[in-house]
N, C-alpha and C positions, 0 to 999 in steps of 0.2 A: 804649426806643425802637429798639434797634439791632437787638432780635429782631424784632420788628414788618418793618423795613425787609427784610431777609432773606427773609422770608415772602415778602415781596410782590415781590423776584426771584425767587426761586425758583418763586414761579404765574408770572409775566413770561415765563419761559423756558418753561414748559409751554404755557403760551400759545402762542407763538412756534414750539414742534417741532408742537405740535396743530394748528397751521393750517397750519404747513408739509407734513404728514402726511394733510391733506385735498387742498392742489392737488395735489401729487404723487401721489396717491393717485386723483385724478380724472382728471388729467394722463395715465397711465400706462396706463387702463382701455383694451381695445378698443372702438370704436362700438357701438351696437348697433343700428342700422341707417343705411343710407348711400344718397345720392344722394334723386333722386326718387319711387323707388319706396315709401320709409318715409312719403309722405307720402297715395298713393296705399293704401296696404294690402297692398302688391305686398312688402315684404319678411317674413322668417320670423320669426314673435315667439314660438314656441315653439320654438328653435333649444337647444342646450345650451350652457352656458357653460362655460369654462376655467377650467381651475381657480385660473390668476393671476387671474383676473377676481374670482373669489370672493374668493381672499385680498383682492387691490384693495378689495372691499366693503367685507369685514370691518375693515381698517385706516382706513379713510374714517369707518366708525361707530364706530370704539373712538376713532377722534382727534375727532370730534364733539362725542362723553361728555365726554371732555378738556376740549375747550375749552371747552365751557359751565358746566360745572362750577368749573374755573378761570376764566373772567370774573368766575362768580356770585362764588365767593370774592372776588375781588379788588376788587370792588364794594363788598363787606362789610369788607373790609379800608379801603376807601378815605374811610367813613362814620367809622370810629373811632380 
């Protein structure tokens, strides 16, 4: 039983960095468009991103993976 509980800190914690790694991670993005003109049409939607930007993306969807992944486990873990 003692491995069992272990398991399921250790998804707890993945859990825990993998949504901490989503605010932060959306937190940190620049806008992509601002004020009244974004809602008008008036701002540049085919502007080029930065390259933190991108990274930003990329850590948002691999902490996504993350978390869902570990819920689903810990779900399964929680059944048995």
């Amino acid at each position: 039983m003692g491995n069992i509980a272990t398991i399921r800190n250790v998804f707890t914690a993945i859990v825990f960095v993998s949504a901490m790694g989503i605010i932060i991670g959306y937190l940190f993005q620049s806008p992509k468009a601002t004020g009244l003109g974004a809602i008008s049409g008036n701002a540049t939607v085919f502007k080029s991103r930065k390259p933190i930007d991108a990274f930003y993306d990329k850590v948002i969807v691999t902490s996504a993976i993350l978390f869902g992944i570990s819920v689903f486990i810990l779900a399964i873990l929680r059944q048995g």
